[in-house]
C-alpha positions as a Markdown table, in Angstrom:
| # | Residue | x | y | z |
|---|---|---|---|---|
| 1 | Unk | 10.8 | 38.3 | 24.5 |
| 2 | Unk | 9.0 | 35.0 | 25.6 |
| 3 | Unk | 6.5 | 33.2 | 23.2 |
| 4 | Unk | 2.9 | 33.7 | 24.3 |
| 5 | Unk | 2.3 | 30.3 | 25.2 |
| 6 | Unk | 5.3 | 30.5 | 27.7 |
| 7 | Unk | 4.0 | 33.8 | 29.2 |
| 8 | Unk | 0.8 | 31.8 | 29.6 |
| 9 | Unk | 1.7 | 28.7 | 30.5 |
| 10 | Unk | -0.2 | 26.8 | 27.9 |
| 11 | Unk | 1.1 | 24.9 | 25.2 |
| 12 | Unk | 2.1 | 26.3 | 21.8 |
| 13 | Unk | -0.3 | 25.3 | 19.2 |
| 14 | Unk | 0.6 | 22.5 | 16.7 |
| 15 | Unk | 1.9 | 24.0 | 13.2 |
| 16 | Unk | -0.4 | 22.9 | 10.6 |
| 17 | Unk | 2.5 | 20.1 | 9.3 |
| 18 | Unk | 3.4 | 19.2 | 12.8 |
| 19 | Unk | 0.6 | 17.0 | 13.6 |
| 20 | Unk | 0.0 | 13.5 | 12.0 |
| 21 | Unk | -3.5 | 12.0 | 12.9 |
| 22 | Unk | -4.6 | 7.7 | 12.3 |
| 23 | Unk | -8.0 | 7.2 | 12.1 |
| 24 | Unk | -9.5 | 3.6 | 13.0 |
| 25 | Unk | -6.9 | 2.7 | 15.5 |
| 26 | Unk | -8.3 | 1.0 | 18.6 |
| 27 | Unk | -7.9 | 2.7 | 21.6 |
| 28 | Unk | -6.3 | -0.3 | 23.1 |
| 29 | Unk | -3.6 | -0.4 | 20.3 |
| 30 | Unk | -3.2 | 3.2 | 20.5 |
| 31 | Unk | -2.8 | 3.1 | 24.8 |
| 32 | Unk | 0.0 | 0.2 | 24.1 |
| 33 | Unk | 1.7 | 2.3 | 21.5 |
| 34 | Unk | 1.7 | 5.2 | 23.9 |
| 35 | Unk | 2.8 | 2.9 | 26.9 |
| 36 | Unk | 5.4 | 1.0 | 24.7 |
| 37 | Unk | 7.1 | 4.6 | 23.5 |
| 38 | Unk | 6.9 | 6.0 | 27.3 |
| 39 | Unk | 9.1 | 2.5 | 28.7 |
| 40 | Unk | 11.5 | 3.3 | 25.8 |
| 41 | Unk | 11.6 | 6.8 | 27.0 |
| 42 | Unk | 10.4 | 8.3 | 23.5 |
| 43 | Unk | 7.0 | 10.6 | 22.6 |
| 44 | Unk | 4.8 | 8.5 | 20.7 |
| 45 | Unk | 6.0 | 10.2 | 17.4 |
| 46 | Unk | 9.2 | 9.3 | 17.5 |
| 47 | Unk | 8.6 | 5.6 | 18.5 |
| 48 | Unk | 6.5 | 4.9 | 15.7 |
| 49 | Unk | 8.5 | 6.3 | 13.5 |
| 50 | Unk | 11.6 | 3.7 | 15.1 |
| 51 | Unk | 9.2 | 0.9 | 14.4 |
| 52 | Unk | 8.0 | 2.2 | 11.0 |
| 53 | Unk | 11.6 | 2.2 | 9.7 |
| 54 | Unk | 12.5 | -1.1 | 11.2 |
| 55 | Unk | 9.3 | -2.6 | 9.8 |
| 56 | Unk | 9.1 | -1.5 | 6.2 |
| 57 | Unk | 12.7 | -2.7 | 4.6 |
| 58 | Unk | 11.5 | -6.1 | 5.3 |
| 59 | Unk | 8.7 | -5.0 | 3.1 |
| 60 | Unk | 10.5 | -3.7 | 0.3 |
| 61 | Unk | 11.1 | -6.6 | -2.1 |
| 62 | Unk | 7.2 | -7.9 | -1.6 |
| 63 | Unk | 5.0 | -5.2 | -4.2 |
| 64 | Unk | 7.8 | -6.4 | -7.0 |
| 65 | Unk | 7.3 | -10.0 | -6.0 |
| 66 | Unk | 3.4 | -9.6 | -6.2 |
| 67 | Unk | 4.0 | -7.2 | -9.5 |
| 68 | Unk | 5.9 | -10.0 | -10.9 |
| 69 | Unk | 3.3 | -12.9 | -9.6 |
| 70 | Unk | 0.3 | -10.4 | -11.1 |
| 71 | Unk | 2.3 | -10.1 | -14.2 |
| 72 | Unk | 3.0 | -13.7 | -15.0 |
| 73 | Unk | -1.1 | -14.6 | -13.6 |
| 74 | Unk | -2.1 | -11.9 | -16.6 |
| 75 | Unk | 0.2 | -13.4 | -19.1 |
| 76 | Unk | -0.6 | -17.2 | -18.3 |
| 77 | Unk | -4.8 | -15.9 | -18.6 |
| 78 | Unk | -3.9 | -14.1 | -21.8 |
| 79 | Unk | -2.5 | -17.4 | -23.6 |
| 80 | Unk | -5.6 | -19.0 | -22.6 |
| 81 | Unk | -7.4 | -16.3 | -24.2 |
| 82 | Unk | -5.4 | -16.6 | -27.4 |
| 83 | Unk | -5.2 | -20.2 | -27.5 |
| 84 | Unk | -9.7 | -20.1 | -27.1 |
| 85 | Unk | -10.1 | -17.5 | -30.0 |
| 86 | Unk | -7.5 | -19.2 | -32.3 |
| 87 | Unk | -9.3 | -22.7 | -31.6 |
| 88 | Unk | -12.4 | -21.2 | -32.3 |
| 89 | Unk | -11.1 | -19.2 | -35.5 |
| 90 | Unk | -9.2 | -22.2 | -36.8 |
| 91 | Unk | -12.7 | -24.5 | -36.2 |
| 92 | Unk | -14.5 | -22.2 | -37.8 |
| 93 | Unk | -12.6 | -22.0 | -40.7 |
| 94 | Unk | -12.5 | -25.9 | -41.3 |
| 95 | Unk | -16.6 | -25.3 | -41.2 |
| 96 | Unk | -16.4 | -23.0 | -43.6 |
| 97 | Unk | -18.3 | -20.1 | -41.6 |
| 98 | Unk | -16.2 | -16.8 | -43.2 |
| 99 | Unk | -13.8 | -15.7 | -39.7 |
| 100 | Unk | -13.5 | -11.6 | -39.8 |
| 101 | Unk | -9.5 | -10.7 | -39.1 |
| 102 | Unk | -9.4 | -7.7 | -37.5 |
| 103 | Unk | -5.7 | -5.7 | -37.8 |
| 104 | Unk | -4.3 | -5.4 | -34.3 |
């Protein structure tokens, strides 16, 4: 027995996981996305996910490189930190103004 939408002639609803939707694309970008998958002979979904694929193994080693460049930034303003509050401990002490330790 035929589907209803074949008996009909109209097309079978999406499934609720079969459709993918990207707001604040520019119609422009989205008509040369459609036009680019259509001269490749692909649907739209499966050129973008072609282009997806090839474009985000060259982005796999940047979020540890900016991890590690965030890391070192927080360490480098952290021995600035220490370096201000021991000054400022040490100066007070040679004043002779009582410095409160507090355990860490």
């Amino acid at each position: 027995m035929a589907k209803k939408a074949e008996r009909t002639g109209k097309p079978e609803k999406p499934r609720r996981g079969d459709r993918w939707t990207v707001r604040g694309v520019p119609a422009k970008l989205q008509k040369a996305a459609g036009d680019a998958a259509r001269a490749r002979g692909l649907t739209l979904g499966q050129w973008l996910s072609e282009v997806l694929t090839a474009a985000l193994p060259q982005r796999k080693a940047l979020p540890a490189e900016a991890a590690e460049r965030w890391e070192q930034a927080v360490e480098r303003r952290l021995a600035r930190l220490e370096a201000a509050v021991f000054e400022n401990d040490t100066a007070r002490s040679e004043a002779g103004v009582a410095v409160a330790v507090r355990p860490s």
